[in-house]
C-alpha positions in Angstrom: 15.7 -13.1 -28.7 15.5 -15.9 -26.2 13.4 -14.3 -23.1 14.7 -14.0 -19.6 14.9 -11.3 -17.1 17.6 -9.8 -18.4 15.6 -9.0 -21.7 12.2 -8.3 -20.1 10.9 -4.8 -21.4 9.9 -4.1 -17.7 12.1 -4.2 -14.9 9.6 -5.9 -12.6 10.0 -8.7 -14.8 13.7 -8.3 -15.1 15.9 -6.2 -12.8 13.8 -7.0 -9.9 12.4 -10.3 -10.9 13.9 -12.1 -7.8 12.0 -9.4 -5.3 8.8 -9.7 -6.4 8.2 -13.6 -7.1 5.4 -13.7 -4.4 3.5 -12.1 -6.9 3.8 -13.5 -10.3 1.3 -16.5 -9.2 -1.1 -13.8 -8.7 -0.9 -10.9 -10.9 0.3 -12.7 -13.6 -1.8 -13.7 -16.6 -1.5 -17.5 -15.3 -2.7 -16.0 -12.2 -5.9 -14.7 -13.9 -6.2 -17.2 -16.1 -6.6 -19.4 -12.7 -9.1 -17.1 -11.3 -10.7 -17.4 -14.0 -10.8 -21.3 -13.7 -11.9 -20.7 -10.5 -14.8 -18.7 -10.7 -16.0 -21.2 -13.7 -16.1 -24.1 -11.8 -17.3 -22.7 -8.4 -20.8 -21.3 -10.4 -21.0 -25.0 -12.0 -21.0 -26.5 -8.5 -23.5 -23.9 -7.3 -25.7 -24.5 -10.5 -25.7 -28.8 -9.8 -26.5 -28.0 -6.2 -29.6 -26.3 -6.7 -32.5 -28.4 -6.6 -34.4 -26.1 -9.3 -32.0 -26.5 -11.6 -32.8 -30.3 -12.3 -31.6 -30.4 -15.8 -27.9 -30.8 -14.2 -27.0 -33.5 -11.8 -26.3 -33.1 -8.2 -22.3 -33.8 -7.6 -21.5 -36.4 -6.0 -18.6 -36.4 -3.3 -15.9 -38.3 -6.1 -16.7 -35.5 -8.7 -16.4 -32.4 -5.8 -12.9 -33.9 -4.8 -12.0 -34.2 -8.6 -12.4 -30.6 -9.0 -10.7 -29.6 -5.6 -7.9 -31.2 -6.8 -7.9 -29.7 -10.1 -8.3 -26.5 -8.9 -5.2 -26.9 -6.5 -2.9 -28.5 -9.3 -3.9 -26.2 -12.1 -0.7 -25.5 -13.5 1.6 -23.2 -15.8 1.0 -25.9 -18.5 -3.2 -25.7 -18.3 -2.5 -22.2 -18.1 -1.0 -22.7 -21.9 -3.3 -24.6 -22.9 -6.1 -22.1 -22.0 -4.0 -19.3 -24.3 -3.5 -21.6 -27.7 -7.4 -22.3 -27.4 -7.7 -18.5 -27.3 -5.9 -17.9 -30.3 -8.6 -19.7 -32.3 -11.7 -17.7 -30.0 -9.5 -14.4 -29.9 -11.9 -14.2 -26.8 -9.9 -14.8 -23.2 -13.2 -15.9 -21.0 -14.5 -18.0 -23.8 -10.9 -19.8 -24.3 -11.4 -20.7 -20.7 -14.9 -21.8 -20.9 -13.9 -24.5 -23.9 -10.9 -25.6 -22.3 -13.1 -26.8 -19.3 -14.8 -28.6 -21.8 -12.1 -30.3 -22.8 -10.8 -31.0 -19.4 -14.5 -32.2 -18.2 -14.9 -35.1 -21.0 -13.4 -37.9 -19.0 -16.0 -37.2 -16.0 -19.4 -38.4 -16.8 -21.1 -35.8 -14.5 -19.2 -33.1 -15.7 -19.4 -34.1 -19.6 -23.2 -34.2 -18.6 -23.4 -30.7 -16.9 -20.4 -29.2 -19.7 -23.4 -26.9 -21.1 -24.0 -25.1 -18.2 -20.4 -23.8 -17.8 -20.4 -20.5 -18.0 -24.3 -20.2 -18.1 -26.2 -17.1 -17.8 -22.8 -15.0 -17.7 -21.0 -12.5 -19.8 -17.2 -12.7 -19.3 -17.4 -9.8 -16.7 -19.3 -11.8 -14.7 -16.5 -13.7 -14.5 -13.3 -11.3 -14.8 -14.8 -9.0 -12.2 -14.4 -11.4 -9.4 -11.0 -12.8 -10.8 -9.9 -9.8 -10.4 -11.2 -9.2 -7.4 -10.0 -12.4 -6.0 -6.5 -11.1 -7.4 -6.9 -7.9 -4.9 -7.8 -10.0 -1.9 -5.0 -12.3 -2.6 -2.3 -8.8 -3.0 -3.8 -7.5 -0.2 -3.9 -10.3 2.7 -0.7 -11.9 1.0 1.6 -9.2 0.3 0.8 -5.5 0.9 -0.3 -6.3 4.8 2.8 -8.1 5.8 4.9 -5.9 4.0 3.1 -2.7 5.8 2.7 -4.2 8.8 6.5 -5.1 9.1 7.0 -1.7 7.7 4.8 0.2 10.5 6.4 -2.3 13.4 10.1 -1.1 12.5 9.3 2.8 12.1 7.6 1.9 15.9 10.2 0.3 17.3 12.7 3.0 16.1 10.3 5.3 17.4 10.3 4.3 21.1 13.9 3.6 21.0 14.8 7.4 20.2 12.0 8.6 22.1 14.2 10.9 24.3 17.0 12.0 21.6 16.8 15.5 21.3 17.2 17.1 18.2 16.9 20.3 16.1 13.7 20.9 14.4 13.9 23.1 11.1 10.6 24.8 10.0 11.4 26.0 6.6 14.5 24.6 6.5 15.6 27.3 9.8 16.5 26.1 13.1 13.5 26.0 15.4 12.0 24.3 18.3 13.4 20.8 19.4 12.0 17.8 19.4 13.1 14.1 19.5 14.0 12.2 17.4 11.3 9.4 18.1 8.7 11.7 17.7 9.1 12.5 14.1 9.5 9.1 13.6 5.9 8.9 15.9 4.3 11.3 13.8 4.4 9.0 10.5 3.6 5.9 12.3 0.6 7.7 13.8 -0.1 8.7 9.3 0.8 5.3 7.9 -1.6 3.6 10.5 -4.7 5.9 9.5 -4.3 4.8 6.3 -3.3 1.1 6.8 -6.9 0.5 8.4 -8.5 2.5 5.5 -6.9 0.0 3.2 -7.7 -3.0 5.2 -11.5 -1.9 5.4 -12.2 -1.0 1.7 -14.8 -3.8 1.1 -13.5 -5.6 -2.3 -16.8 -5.8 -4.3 -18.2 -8.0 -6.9 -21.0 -8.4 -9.2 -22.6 -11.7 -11.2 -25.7 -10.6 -12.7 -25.2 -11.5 -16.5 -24.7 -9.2 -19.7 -25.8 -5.8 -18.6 -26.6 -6.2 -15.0 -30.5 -7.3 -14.9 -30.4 -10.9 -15.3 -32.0 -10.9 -18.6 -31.0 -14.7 -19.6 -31.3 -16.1 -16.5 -34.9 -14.8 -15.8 -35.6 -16.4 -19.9 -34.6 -19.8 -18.7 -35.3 -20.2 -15.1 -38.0 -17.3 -14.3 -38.8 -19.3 -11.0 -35.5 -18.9 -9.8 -35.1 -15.9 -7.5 -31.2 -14.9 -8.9 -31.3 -11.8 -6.5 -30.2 -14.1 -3.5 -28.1 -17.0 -5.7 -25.7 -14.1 -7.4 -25.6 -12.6 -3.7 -24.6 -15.3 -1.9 -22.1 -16.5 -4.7 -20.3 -13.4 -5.0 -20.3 -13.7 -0.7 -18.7 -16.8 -0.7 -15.3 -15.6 -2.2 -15.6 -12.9 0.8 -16.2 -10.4 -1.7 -18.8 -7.2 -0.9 -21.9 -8.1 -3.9 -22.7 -5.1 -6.0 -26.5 -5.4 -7.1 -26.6 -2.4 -9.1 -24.3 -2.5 -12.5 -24.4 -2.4 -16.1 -22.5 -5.2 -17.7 -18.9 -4.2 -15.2 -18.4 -3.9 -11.8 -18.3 0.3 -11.7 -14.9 -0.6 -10.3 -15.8 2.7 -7.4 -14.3 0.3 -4.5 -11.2 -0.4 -6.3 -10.8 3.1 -6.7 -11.5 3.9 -3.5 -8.3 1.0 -2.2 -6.1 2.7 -4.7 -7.0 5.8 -3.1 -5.7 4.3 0.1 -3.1 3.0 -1.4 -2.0 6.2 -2.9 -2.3 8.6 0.2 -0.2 5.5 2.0 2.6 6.0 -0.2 2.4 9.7 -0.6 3.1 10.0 3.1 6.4 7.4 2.8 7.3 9.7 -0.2 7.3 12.7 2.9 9.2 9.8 4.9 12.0 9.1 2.5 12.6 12.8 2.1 12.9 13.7 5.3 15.4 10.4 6.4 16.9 11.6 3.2 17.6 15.1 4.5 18.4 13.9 8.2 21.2 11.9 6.6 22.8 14.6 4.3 22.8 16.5 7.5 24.8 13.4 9.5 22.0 12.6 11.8 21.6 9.3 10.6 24.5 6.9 9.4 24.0 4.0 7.2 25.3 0.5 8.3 27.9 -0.5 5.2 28.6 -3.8 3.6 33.0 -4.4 3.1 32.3 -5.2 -0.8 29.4 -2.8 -1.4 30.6 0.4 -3.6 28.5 3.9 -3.1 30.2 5.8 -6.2 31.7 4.6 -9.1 34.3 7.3 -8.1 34.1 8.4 -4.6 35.7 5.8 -2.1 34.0 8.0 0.8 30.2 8.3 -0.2 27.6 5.6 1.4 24.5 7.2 -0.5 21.0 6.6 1.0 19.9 4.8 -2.2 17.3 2.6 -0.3 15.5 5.9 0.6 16.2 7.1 -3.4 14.5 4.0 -4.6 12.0 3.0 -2.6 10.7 7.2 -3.5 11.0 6.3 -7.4 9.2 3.5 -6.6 6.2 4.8 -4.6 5.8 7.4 -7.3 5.6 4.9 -10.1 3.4 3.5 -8.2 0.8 6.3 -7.4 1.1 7.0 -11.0 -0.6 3.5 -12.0 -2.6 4.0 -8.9 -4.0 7.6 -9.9 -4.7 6.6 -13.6 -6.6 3.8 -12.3 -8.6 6.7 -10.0 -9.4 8.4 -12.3 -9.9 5.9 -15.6 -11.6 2.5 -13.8 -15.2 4.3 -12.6 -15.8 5.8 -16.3 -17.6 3.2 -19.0 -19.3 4.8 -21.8 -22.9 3.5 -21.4 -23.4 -0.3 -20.3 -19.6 -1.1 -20.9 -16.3 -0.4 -23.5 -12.8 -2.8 -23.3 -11.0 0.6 -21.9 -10.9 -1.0 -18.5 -9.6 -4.3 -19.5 -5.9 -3.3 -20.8 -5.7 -1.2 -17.7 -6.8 -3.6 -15.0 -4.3 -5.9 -16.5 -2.2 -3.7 -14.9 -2.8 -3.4 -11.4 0.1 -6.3 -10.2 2.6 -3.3 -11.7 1.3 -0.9 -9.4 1.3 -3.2 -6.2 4.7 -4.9 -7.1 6.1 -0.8 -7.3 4.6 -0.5 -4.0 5.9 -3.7 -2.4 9.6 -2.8 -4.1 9.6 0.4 -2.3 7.9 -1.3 1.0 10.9 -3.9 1.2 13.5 -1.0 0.1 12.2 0.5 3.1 12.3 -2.3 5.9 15.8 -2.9 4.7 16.9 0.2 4.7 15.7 1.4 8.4 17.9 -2.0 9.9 20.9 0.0 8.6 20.2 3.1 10.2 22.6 4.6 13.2 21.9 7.8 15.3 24.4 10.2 15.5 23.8 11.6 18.9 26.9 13.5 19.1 26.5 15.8 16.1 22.5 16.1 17.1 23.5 17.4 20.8 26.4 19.4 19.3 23.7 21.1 16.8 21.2 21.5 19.7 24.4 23.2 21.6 25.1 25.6 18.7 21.6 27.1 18.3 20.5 29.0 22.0 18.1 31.2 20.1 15.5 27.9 20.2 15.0 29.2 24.0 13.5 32.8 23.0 10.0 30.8 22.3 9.9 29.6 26.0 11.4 33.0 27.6 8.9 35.1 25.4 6.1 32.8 26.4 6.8 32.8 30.1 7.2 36.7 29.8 3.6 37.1 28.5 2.5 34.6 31.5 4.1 36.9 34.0 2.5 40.3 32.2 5.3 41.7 31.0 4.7 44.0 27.9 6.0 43.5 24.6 7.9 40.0 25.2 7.9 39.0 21.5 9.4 42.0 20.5 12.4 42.3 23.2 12.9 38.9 22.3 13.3 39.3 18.3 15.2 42.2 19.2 17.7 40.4 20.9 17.8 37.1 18.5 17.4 38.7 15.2 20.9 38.3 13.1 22.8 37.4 15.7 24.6 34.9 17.3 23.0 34.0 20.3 24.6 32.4 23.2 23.8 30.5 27.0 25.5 33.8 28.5 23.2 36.2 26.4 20.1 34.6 27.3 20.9 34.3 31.0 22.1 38.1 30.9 18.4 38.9 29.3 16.7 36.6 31.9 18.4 37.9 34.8 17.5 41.9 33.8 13.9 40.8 33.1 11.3 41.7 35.4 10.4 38.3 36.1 9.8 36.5 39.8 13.1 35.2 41.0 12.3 31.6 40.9 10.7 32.1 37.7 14.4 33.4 36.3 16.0 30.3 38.3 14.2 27.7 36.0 14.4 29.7 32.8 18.0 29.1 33.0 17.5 25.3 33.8 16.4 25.3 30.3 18.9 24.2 27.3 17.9 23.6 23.7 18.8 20.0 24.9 15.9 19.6 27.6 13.5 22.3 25.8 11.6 19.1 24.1 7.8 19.4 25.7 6.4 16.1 25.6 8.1 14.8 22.7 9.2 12.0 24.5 6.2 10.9 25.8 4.2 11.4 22.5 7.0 9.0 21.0 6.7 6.5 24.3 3.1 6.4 24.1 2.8 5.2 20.6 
C-alpha cells in the first residue's frame, strides 16, 4: 500500500501529521541521520586542527566553507543515500561513516584526511550526542515555546478572573470560596516550578571511545591528553561532558528531563480535569464554531474535547516518558542495544506532549466565564459562612463554637436569615456581630484575589 498519512500505523505520522511538522526534521530518522553527519564532520575538523595530529592536514578556509555548506544543505535525498549504504553494513553509524567517504572524494583535503573519520570512536560516541543534539533542538525549539505560551495564557486568565468569586468543593462538597483566578494561580505557580526544572536539566554527552577509557586513542596518540579534547568537544554543542562512562552515555540526565517532563504534564492532567469538571458544572462555556458538530446525535452538546485530548495525550506521553525512567539508566555491564530501539522513540513522547500543549492553548481562547450561575451558586450555599462565624467565636472566647455551629449547619438548608438570627443571639461584641453579617459567601474570598493579582 502506497504510504501517506492516512495509512501511517501511528497517528503522529497520520491523523496529526499536519500538527506536529516542526518536529519531523528533528526526531525523525533523517533528523538523526543529520546529527549524525554532524557530529562526524565536526570531530574531523577538530582532528585537522590539532597541531599533534600532523598526519591530517590543517583545513583550509575553502574546505571549512565546503562543509558549512554541506552541513546546511544535507538533504532528504543524502539522508537515503546514507540508509541504502546501510543495507549492505546492516550497521547505522558505519553506513554514515562510508557515505562521508563517498561524499569527501572530490575534496583533496578531505579524500586525504577520509581515514580519520570516525577515528578513535564507537558509534555511541557518536549517537549519544546526536541524540543529545536532538533533545536541545525539542527543547529550545518546541517544548519552550509551546510551554511558555501555555503558562502566559493560564496567567493572563488568571489575573483577569482574579476577583470572580466562586464555590470551592473539597471532596466534591460545597466549601470555602475562592476565585476563580486563583485556581487558575495555583497551577501556574505548579507548571512554572517545573518549567525551570526542565530548562535547567544539563543535556550531557560523552566521547571517550569503545568502553569509556580512551583505549585507542591513548594506542595511537599517547601524547595527546584526550581528557581536555573530548571535554571541550562535547562543550562545544553546549552539551554538559560526562567523563565517567562505559561504552553509553548512562542516559541519568535524560532521565532526570523526562522526569520533569513527566511531573509537568501530570499536573496539566490535574488541569484538564478540573476545567473539565468546572465546565460540566456550567462555569465555563466554550466559544463554538457555526459548522463544527459536538455529537453525532445531540444538536445541543459542545463537549470539552480539547480538555479530553490534550489528557489522552499527556498520558501517552508520561507513559513513553516513564518507560524511558525507568529503562534508559540500566545497561548490562559496558553496554546492550536495549537502549537503542527505545531512544528511537523519544520524538513520540515529545510530539504527545506538544499535541496536548497546543490542544491546550487552543482550547483556553475558547473559554467564557459564567459569572451568573457562579454568583447564583455562591447565593445558594450560606453554610460556607459557619467557618468564619466559628472562627470569630473562638477569637472572642466563646465555648464550643465548632460544635453550635455543626449543630446548626448539619442537614439542613441554611439560609442569610438563619445565620444572622444565630449571629445576633451569640454572645459576641456588637460591632463584632455588625461585620459578621457584612459577610456573604460572595465577599468571604480571603486573599484570593490578591494571590491571583500578584502572580
Amino acid at each position: 500500500m502506497q504510504y501517506s498519512p492516512l495509512t501511517a500505523i501511528s497517528p503522529l505520522d497520520g491523523r496529526y501529521n499536519e500538527k506536529l511538522q516542526e518536529l519531523q526534521p528533528i526526531c525523525s530518522e533523517f533528523g538523526l541521520i543529520k546529527y549524525r553527519v554532524i557530529i562526524e564532520v565536526r570531530w574531523l575538523e577538530a582532528l585537522a586542527a590539532n597541531p599533534q595530529i600532523s598526519e591530517i592536514a590543517y583545513f583550509n578556509d575553502k574546505t571549512k566553507e565546503e562543509l558549512n555548506k554541506f552541513l546546511d544543505s544535507f538533504s532528504l535525498q543524502d539522508a537515503k543515500r546514507v540508509k541504502e549504504i546501510e543495507k549492505t553494513t546492516n550497521h547505522d553509524v558505519k553506513a554514515v561513516e562510508y557515505f562521508l567517504k563517498e561524499k569527501f572524494k572530490t575534496n583533496k583535503e578531505l579524500k586525504k584526511a577520509s581515514e580519520f573519520i570516525h577515528f578513535g570512536c564507537t558509534s555511541e560516541d557518536i549517537n549519544n550526542l546526536s541524540y543529545g543534539l536532538m533533545l536541545q533542538a525539542i527543547r529550545g525549539q518546541i517544548l519552550a515555546p509551546n510551554i511558555e505560551t501555555l503558562i502566559q495564557s493560564l496567567t493572563k486568565l488568571a489575573h483577569k478572573h482574579a476577583e470572580q468569586p466562586m464555590l470551592a468543593r473539597t471532596h466534591g462538597q460545597s466549601a470555602t470560596p475562592t476565585t476563580v483566578g486563583k485556581e487558575l494561580a495555583n497551577f501556574v505557580a505548579r507548571l512554572r516550578r517545573q518549567y525551570q526544572q526542565i530548562l535547567t536539566t544539563p543535556i550531557m554527552g560523552k566521547f571517550n571511545g569503545a568502553v569509556g577509557n580512551y583505549n585507542a586513542h591513548i594506542a595511537a596518540y599517547p601524547e595527546i591528553n584526550w581528557l581536555i579534547i573530548s571535554k571541550e568537544f562535547v562543550e562545544i554543542f553546549g552539551l554538559v561532558w560526562n567523563q565517567y562512562t562505559t561504552q553509553i552515555e548512562s542516559h541519568d540526565a535524560l532521565a532526570e528531563m523526562s522526569a520533569a517532563i513527566m511531573r509537568f504534564n501530570i499536573i496539566l492532567i490535574d488541569f484538564c480535569r478540573d476545567i473539565w469538571s468546572y465546565i460540566s458544572l456550567g462555569y465555563f462555556q466554550q466559544k463554538t464554531k457555526s459548522k463544527e458538530v459536538g455529537s453525532s446525535t445531540m444538536p445541543h452538546k459542545v463537549n470539552p474535547i480539547d480538555f479530553e485530548n490534550a489528557e489522552g495525550n499527556l498520558g501517552m506521553a508520561n507513559a513513553l516518558l516513564d518507560h524511558f525512567i525507568n529503562k534508559l539508566p540500566i545497561s548490562r555491564l559496558q553496554r546492550d542495544l536495549s537502549d537503542s530501539t527505545v531512544l528511537r522513540n523519544l520524538g513520540s513522547a515529545f510530539a504527545y506532549a506538544t499535541l496536548a500543549y497546543k490542544s491546550l492553548i487552543a482550547s483556553l481562547e475558547k473559554l467564557e466565564l459564567n459569572n451568573e450561575l457562579l454568583s447564583e451558586e455562591l447565593n445558594n450555599n450560606w453554610q460556607v459562612l459557619a467557618e468564619p462565624i466559628q472562627t470569630v467565636m473562638r477569637r472572642h472566647g466563646i465555648k464550643k463554637p465548632y460544635e453550635r455551629l455543626k449543630q446548626l449547619t448539619r442537614n439542613k438548608k441554611i439560609t442569610k436569615k438563619l445565620l444572622h438570627e444565630f449571629i445576633s443571639t451569640s454572645k459576641l461584641p456588637e460591632n463584632v456581630k455588625k461585620d459578621l453579617k457584612k459577610l456573604t459567601p460572595n465577599n468571604y474570598i480571603g486573599l484570593a484575589g490578591n494571590l491571583a493579582k500578584n502572580l
